[in-house]
LOKOLTI-334661 format. One record per residue (C-alpha): chain; x, y, z. Coordinates in pm, 1 decimal. Each point is the difference from the previous one (the first is absolute). Layout:
BEGIN
{chaine A c1 X c2 Y c3 Z}
...
% end
This chain:
BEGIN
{chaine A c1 0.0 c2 0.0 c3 0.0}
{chaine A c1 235.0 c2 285.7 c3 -154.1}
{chaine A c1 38.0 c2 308.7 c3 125.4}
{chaine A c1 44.0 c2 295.7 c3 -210.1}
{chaine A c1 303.4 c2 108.8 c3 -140.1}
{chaine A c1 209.6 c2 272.8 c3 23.5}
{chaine A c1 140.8 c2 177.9 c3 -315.0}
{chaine A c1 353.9 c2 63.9 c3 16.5}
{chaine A c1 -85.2 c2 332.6 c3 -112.2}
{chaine A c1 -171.6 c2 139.6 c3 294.7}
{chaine A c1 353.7 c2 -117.0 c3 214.5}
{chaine A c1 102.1 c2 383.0 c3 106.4}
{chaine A c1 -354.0 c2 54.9 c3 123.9}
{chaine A c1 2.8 c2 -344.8 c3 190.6}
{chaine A c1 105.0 c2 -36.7 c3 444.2}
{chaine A c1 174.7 c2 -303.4 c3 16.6}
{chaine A c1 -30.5 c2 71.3 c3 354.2}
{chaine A c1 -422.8 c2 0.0 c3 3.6}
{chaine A c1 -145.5 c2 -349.9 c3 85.6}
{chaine A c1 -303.7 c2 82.6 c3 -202.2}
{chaine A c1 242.4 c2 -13.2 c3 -285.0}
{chaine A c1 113.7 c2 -363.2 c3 61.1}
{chaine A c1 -344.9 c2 -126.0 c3 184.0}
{chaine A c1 -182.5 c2 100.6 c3 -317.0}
{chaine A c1 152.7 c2 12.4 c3 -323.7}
{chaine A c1 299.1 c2 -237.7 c3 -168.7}
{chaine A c1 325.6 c2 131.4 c3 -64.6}
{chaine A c1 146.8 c2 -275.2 c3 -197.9}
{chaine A c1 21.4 c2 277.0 c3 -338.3}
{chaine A c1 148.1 c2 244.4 c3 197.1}
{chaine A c1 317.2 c2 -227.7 c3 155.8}
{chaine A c1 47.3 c2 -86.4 c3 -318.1}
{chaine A c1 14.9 c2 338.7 c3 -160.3}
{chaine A c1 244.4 c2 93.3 c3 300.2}
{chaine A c1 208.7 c2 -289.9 c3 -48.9}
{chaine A c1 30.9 c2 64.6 c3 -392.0}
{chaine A c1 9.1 c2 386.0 c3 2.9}
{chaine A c1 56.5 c2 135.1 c3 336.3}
{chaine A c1 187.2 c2 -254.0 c3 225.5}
{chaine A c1 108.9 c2 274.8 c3 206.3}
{chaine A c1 -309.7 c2 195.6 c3 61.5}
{chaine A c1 -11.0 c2 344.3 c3 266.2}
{chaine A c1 -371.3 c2 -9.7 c3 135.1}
{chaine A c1 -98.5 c2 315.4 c3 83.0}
{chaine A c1 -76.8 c2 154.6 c3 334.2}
{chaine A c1 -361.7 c2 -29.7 c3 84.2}
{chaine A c1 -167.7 c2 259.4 c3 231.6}
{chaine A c1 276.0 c2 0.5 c3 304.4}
{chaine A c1 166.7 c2 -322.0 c3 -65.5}
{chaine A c1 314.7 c2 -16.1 c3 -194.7}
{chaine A c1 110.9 c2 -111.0 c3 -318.3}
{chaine A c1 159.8 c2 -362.2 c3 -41.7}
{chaine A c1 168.8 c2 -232.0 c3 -245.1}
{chaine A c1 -176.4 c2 -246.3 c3 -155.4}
{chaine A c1 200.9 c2 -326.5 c3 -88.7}
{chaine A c1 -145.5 c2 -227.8 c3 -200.8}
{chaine A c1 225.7 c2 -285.5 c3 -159.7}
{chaine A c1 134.1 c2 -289.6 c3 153.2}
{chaine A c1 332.3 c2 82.9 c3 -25.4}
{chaine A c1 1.7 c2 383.0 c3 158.7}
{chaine A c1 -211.8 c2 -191.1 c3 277.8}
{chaine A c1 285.5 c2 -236.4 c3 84.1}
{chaine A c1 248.0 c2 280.4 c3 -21.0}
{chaine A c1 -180.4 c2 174.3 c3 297.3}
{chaine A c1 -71.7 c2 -285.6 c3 231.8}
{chaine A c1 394.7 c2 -106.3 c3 -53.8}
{chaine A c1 118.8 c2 343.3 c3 64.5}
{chaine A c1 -0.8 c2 27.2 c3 348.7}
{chaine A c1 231.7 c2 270.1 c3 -7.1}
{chaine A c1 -172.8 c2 260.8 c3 -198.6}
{chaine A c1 -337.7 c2 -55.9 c3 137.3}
{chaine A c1 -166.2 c2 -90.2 c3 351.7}
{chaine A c1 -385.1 c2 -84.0 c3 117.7}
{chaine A c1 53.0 c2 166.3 c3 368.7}
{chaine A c1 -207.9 c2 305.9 c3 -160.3}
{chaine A c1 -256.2 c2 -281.4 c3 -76.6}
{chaine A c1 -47.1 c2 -325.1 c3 -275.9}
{chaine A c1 -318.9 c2 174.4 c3 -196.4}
{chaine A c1 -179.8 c2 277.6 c3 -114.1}
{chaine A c1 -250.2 c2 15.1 c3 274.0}
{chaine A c1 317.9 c2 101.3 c3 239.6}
{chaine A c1 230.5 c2 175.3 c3 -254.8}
{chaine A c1 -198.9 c2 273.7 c3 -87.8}
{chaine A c1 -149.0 c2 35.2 c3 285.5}
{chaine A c1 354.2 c2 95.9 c3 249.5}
{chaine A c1 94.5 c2 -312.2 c3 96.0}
{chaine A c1 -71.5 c2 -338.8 c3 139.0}
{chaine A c1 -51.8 c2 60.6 c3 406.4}
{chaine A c1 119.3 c2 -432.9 c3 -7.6}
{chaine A c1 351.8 c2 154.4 c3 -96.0}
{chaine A c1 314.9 c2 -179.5 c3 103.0}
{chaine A c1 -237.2 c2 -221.9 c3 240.3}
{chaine A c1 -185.9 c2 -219.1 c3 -261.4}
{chaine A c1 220.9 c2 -220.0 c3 -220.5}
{chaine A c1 -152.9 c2 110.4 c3 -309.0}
{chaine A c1 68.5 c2 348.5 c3 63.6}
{chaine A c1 403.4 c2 -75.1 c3 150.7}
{chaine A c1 308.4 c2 11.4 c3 -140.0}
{chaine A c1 301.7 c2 -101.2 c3 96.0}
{chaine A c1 128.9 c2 -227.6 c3 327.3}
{chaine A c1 -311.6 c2 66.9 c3 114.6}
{chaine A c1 -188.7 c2 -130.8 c3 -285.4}
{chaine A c1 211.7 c2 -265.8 c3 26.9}
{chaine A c1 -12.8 c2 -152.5 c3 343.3}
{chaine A c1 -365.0 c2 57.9 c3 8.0}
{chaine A c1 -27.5 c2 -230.1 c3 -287.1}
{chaine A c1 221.2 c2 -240.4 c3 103.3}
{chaine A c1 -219.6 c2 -31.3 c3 310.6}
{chaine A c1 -299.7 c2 -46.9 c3 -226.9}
{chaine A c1 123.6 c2 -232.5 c3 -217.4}
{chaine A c1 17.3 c2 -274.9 c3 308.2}
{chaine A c1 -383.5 c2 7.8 c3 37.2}
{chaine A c1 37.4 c2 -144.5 c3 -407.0}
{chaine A c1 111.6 c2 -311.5 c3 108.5}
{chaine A c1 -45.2 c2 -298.9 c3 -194.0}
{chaine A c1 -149.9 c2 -203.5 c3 238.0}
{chaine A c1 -273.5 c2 312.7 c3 127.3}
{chaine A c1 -38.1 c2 46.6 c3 -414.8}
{chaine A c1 -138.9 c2 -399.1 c3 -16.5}
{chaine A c1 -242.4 c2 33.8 c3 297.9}
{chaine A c1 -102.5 c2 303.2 c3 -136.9}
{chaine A c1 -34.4 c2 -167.0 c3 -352.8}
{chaine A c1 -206.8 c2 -258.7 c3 174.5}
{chaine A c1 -246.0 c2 215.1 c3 175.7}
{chaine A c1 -92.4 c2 197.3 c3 -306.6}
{chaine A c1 -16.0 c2 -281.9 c3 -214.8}
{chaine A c1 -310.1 c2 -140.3 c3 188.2}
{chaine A c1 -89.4 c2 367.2 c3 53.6}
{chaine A c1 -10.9 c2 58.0 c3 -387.7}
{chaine A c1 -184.8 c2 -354.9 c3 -26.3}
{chaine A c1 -278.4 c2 94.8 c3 255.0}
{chaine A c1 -42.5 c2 325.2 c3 -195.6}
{chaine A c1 3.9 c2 -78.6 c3 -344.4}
{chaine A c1 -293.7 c2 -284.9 c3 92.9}
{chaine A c1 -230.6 c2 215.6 c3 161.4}
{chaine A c1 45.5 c2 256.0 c3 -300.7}
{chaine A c1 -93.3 c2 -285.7 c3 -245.0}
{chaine A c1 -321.7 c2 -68.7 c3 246.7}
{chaine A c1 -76.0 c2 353.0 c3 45.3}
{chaine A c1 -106.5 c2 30.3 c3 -451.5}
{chaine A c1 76.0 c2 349.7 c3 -7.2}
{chaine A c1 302.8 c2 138.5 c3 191.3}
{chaine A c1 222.7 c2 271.4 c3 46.4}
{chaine A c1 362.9 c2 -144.3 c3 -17.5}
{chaine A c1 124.3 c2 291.5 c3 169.7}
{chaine A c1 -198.7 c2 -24.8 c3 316.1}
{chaine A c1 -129.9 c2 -373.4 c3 23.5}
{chaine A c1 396.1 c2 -103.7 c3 -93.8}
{chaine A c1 310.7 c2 204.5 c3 -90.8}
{chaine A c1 -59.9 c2 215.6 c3 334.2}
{chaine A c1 45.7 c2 -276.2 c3 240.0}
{chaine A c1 301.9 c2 -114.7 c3 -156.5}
{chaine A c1 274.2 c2 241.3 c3 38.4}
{chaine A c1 -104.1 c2 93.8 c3 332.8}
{chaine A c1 6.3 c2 -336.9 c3 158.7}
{chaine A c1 346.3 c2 -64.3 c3 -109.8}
{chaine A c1 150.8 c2 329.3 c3 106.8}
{chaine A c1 -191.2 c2 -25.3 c3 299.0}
{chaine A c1 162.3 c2 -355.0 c3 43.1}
{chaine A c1 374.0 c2 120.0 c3 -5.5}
{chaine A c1 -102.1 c2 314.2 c3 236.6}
{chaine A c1 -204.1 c2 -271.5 c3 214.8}
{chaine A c1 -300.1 c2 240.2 c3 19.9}
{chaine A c1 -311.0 c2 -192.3 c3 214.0}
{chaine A c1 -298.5 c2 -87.8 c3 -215.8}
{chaine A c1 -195.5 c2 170.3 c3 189.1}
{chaine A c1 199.8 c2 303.8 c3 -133.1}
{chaine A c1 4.0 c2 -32.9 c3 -395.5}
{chaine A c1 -324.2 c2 99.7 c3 -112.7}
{chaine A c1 55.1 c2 315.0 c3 195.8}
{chaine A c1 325.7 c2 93.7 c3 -193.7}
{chaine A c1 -133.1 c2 -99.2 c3 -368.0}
{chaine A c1 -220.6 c2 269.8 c3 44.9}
{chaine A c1 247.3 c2 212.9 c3 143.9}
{chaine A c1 283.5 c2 -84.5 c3 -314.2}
{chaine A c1 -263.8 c2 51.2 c3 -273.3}
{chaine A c1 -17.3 c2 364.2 c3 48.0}
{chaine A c1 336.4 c2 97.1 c3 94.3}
{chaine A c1 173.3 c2 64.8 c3 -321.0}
{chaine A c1 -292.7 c2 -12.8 c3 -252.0}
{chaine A c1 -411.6 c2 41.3 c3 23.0}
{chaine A c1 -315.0 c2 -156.1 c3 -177.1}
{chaine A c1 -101.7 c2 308.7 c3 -100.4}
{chaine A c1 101.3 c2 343.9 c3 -126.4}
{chaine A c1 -110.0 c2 193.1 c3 194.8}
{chaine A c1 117.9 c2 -116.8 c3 311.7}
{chaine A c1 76.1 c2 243.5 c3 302.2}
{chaine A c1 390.4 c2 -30.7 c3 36.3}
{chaine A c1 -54.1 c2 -27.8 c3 428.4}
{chaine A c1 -129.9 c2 -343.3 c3 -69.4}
{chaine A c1 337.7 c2 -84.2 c3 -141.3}
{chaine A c1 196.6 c2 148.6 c3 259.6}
{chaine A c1 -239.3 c2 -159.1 c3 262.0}
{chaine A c1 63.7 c2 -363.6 c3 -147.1}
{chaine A c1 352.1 c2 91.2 c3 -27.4}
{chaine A c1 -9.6 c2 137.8 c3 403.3}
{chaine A c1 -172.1 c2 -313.5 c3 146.3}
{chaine A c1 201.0 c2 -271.1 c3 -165.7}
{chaine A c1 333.3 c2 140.9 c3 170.2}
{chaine A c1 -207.2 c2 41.2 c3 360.0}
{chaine A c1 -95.5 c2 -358.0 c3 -25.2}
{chaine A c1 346.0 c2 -121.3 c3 -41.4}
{chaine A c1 156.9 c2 250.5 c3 247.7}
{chaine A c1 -265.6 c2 -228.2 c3 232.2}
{chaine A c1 135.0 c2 -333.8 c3 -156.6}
{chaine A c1 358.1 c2 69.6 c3 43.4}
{chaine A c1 -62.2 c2 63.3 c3 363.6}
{chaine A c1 -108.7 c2 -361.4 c3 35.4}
{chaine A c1 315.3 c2 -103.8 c3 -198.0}
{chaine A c1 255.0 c2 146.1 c3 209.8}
{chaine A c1 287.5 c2 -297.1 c3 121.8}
{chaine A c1 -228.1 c2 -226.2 c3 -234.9}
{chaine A c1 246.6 c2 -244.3 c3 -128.4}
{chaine A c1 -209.9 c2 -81.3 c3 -340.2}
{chaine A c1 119.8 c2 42.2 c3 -372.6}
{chaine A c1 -341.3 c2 168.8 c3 -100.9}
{chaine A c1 80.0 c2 392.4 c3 -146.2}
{chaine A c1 -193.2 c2 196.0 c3 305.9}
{chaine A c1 264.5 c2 -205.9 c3 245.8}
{chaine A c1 323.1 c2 81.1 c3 -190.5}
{chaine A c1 -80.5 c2 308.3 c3 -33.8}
{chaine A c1 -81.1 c2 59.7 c3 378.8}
{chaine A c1 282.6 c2 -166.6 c3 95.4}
{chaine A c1 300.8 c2 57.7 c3 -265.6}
{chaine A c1 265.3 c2 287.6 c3 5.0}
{chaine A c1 95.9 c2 228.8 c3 -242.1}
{chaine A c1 306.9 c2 211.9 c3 62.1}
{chaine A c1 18.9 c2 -162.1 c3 312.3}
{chaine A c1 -303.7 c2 102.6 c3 93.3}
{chaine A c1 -328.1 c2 -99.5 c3 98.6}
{chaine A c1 -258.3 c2 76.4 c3 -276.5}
{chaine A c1 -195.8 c2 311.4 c3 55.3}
{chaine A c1 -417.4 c2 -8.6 c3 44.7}
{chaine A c1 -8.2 c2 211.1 c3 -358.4}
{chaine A c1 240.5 c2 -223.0 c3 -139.4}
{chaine A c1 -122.9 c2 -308.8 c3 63.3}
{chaine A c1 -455.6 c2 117.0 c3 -69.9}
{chaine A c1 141.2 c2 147.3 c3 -326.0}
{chaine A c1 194.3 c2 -377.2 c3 -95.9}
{chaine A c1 -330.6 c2 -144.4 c3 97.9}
{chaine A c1 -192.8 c2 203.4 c3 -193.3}
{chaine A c1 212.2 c2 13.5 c3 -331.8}
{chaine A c1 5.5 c2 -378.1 c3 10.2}
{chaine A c1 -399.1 c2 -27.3 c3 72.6}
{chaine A c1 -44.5 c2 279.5 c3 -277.0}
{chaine A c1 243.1 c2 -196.1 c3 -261.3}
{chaine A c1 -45.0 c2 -351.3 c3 65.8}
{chaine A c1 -437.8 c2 36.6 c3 -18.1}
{chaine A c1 -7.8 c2 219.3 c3 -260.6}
{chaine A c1 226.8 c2 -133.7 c3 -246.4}
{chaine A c1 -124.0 c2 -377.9 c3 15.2}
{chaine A c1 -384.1 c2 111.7 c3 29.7}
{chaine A c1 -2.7 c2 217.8 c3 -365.9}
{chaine A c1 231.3 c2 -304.1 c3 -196.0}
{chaine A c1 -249.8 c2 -241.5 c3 94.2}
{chaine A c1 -296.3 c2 173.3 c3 -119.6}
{chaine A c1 182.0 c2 127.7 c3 -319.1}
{chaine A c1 131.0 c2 -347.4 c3 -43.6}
{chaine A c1 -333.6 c2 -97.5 c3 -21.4}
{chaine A c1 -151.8 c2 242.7 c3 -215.1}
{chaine A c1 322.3 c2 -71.6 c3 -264.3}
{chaine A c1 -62.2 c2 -362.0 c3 12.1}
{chaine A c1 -349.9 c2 64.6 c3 -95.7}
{chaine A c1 97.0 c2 232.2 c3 -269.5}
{chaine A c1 259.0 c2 -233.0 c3 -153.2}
{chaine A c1 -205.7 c2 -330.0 c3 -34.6}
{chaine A c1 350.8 c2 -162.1 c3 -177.7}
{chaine A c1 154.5 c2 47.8 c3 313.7}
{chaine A c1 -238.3 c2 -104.7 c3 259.1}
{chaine A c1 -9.8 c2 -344.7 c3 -216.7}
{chaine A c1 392.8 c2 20.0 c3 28.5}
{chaine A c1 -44.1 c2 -12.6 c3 354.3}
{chaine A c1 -269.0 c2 -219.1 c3 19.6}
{chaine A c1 152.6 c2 -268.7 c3 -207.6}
{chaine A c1 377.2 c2 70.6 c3 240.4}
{chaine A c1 217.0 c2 73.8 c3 -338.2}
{chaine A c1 134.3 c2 306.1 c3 213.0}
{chaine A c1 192.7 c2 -2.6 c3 322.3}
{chaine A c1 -229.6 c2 151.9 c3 294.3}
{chaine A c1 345.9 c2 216.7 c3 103.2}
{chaine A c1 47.8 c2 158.8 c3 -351.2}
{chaine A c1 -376.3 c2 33.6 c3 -61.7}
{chaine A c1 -17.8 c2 204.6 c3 350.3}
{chaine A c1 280.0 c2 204.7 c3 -93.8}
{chaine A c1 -227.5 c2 102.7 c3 -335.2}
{chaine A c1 -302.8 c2 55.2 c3 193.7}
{chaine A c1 229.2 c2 231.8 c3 227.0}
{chaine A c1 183.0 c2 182.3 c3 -292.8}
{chaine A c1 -378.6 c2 47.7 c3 -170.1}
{chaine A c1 -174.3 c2 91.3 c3 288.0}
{chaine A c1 251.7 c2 270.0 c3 145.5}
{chaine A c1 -135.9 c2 75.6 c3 327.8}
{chaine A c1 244.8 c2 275.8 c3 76.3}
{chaine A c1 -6.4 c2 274.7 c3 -274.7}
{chaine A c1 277.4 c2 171.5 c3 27.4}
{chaine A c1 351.5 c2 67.1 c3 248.1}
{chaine A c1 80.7 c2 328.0 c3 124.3}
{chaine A c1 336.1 c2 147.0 c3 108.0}
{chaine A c1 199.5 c2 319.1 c3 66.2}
{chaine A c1 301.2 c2 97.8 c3 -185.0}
{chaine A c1 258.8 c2 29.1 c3 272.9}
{chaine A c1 295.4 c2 138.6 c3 -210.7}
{chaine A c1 -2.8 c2 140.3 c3 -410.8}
{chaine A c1 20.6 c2 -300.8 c3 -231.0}
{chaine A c1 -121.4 c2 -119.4 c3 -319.5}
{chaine A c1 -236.3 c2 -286.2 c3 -111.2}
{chaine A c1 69.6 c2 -108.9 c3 -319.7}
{chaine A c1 94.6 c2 332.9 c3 -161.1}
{chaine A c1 -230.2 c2 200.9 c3 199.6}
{chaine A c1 120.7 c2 202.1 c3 280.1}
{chaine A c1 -174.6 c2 2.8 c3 359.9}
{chaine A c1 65.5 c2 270.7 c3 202.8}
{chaine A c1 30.2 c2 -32.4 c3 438.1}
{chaine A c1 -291.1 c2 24.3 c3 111.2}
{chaine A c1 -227.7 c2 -112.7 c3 -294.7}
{chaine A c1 -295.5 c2 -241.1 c3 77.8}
{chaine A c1 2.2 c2 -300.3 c3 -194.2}
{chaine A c1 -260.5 c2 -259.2 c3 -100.2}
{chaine A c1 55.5 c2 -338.5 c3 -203.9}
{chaine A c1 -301.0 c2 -172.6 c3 -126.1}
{chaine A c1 -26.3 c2 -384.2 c3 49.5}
{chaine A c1 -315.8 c2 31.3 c3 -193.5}
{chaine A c1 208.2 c2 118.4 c3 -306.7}
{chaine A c1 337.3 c2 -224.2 c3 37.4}
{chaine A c1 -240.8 c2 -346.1 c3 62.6}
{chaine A c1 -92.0 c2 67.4 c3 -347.8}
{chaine A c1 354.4 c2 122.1 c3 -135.3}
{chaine A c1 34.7 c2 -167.7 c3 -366.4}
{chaine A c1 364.6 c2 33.8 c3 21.6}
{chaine A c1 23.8 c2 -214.4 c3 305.8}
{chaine A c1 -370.8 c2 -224.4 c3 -29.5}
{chaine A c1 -111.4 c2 -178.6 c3 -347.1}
{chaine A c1 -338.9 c2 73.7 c3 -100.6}
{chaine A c1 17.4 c2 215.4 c3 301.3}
{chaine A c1 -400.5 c2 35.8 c3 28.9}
{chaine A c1 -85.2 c2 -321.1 c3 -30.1}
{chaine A c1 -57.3 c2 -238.3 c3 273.8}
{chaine A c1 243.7 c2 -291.6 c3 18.8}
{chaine A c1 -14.4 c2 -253.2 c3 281.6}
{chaine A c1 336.1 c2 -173.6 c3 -124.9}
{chaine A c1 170.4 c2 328.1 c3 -82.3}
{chaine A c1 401.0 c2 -55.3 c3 136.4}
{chaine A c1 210.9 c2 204.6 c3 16.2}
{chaine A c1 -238.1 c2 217.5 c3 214.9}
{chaine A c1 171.7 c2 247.8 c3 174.3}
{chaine A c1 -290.4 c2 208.8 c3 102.9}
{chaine A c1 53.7 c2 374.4 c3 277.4}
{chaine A c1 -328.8 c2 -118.8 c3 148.8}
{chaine A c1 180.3 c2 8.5 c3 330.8}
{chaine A c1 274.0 c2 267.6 c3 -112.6}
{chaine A c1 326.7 c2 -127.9 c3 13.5}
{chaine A c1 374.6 c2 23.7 c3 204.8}
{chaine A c1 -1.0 c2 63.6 c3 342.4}
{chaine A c1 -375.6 c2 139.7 c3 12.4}
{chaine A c1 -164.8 c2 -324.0 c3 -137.0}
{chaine A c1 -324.0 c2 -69.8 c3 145.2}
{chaine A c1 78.8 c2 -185.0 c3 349.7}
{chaine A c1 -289.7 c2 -191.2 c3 -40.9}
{chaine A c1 37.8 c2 -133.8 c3 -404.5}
{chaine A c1 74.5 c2 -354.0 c3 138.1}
{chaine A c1 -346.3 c2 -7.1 c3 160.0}
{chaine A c1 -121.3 c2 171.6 c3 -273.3}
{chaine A c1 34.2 c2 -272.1 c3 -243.2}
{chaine A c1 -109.4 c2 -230.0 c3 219.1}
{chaine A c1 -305.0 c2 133.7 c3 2.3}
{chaine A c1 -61.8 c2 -14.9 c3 -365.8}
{chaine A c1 138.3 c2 -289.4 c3 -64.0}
{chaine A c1 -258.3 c2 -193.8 c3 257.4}
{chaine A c1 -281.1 c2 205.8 c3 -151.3}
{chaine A c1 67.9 c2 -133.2 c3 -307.7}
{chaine A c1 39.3 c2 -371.9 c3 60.7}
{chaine A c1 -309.4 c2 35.1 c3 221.3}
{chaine A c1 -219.9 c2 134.3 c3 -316.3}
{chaine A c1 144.9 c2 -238.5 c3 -236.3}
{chaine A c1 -42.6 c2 -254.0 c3 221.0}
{chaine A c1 -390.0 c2 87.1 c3 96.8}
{chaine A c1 -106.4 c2 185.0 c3 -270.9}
{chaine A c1 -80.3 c2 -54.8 c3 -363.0}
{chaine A c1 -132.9 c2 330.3 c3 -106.7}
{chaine A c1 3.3 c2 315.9 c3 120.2}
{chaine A c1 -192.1 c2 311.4 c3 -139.5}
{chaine A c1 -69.0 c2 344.6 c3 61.6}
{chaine A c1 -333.8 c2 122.8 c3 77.7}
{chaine A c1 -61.2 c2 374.5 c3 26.4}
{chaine A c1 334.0 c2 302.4 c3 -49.9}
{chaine A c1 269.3 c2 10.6 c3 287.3}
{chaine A c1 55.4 c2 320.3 c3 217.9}
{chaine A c1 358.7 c2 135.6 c3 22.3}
{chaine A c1 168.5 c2 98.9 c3 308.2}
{chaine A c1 74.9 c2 387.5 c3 11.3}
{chaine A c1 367.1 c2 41.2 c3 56.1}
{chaine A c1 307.4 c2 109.7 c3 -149.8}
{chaine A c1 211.3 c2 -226.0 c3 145.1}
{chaine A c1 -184.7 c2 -367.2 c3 -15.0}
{chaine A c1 -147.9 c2 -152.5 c3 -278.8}
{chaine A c1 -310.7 c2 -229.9 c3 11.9}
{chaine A c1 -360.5 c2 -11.6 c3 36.2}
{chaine A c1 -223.4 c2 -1.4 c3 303.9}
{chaine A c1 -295.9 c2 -255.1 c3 -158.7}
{chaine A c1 31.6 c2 -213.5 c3 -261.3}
{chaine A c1 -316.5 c2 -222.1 c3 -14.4}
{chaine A c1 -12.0 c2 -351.8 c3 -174.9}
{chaine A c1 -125.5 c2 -291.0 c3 44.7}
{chaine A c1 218.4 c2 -334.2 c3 32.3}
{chaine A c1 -102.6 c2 -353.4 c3 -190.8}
{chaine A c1 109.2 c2 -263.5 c3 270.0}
{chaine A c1 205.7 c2 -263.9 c3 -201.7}
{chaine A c1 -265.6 c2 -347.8 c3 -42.7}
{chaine A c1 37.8 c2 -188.8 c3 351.4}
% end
């Protein structure tokens, strides 16, 4: 069910910035135009916000997230926070540290990735996914984001946080709204509200953590040192909150858009009905399609160039995952759906030292979704037009109904 598209034409008069823009309309003309034409592209200043760079191929993408040097997220990761003065998360969340710092708060992260806390967690959602995707079939009519890709995410971050049951429903609400809205017109408090209660809850949980010997992410952080130090309060709500924020949101819009994709490319759900692609490559496509992350932000730290074009200190800028996913210098038949498509070396979770924390889980995700429906389902169809999330930041919808043929018992 296509939205309408935007004519490279209108590009100086468009906000990259406006969520309306992205919630609304599709851009795939204009990336291409920008790629082609204008790789390099100055977006205007709109109203008090500044102007920014607008990156748009592959390989200028890759040259900022390797270039540590020249350019730093500590004045934020995305739009929302760039043009806006600044991310207040600053040198206390990881995705918004550089440096040592950066570092040892990652390595303290990473242990809560363990393999063995991955399989459990593989495990749980598996029969999770399972219980879902049946009542869905049972239900006729459904909407795939509520009735199934919603509950999935959240349980497994939720898992490697160790967040009660009780406690989940709670914060799905609470993560929903934080970076992006159902609507347009949305008043921006109930952003900042969602955003406000999520860190009180864990500056409650952490309490209960303190001298907790346990490998789950809310007890290393309570009980790790960086610098020698205990971690602060801020430092360790903001770590919770990023990886809430990040690990939901991410696995919640690939699953639905995986969906949606499979339905749209019939060749390929039979691909992975009949198992002629792997499940890990064919959840790497769904990832690279789906792009739940639009763009990266950063700050120039220092004058440098990008491929030819200089970027002064200072300068704000933004590289679009939505436009280097579909990059025909890097990806064959770029716009086409491929489950068995290798080499796939998608940004969907950026790249060098900022990679999504949670990509591991990430895949997991998808890749149990999609042995569950091509294990329980035989046809899937689409029964009335999506909605789209409002947000410049995430991409993916907030209903998608269809109804799910059960495969013959």
């Amino acid at each position: 069910m296509t939205r309408p598209e935007v004519s490279p034409e209108l590009l100086d008069s468009l906000d990259l910035a406006d969520p309306v823009l992205h919630a609304e309309n599709e851009l795939s003309e204009v990336w291409r135009a920008l790629r082609e034409e204008r790789p390099h592209y100055w977006h205007p200043p709109k109203g008090d916000r500044p102007g920014f760079w607008v990156f748009t191929r592959y390989s200028d993408a890759m040259t900022v997230y390797r270039d540590k040097e020249h350019f730093t997220t500590e004045g934020g990761n995305a739009l929302a926070t760039l043009l806006t003065g600044g991310d207040s998360a600053s040198r206390s969340m990881l995705a918004v540290t550089d440096g040592d710092k950066h570092t040892q708060l990652r390595n303290v992260l990473n242990a809560a990735f363990s393999p063995r806390r991955l399989k459990s967690i593989r495990e749980a959602i598996r029969r999770t996914i399972d219980d879902l995707v049946r009542a869905a079939i049972d239900k006729g009519e459904c909407d795939f984001v509520h009735d199934v890709s919603a509950n999935i995410p959240l349980g497994a971050i939720c898992g490697l946080m160790d967040v009660p049951e009780a406690d989940r429903r709670y914060l799905l609400g609470l993560t929903s709204h934080a970076w992006s809205s159902d609507y347009a017109d949305a008043p921006p408090q109930e952003s900042w509200q969602a955003k406000s209660e999520i860190l009180l809850y864990f500056a409650d949980l952490a309490q209960t953590r303190r001298g907790r010997d346990s490998d789950d992410v809310v007890s290393l952080l309570a009980n790790c040192h960086v610098d020698g130090r205990p971690l602060s309060d801020a430092d360790l709500m903001s770590n919770c909150y990023g990886l809430m924020i990040g690990g939901d949101e991410t696995g919640r819009h690939a699953i639905s858009g995986g969906l949606q994709a499979l339905i749209e490319w019939p060749d390929q759900w039979r691909a992975l009905k009949e198992g002629t692609v792997g499940l890990d490559t064919a959840a790497n496509e769904v990832l690279r399609w789906t792009v739940p992350s639009l763009h990266g932000g950063r700050k120039a730290s220092g004058d440098t160039v990008v491929n030819g074009q200089p970027v002064k200190k200072g300068d704000i800028v933004s590289v679009w995952i939505s436009s280097a996913n579909r990059d025909p210098e890097v990806f064959a038949d770029p716009d086409r759906l491929v489950l068995g498509r290798t080499p796939n070396k998608h940004l969907t979770f950026a790249f060098g030292s900022h990679i999504c924390l949670g990509h591991t889980l990430a895949r997991i995700e998808v890749e149990e979704v999609l042995d569950s429906l091509r294990t329980l389902v035989s046809s899937a169809e689409q029964t009335r037009p999506e909605r789209w999330i409002y947000s410049s930041i995430l991409h993916g919808m907030s209903s998608l109904p269809v109804t799910l043929t059960p495969e013959p018992a």
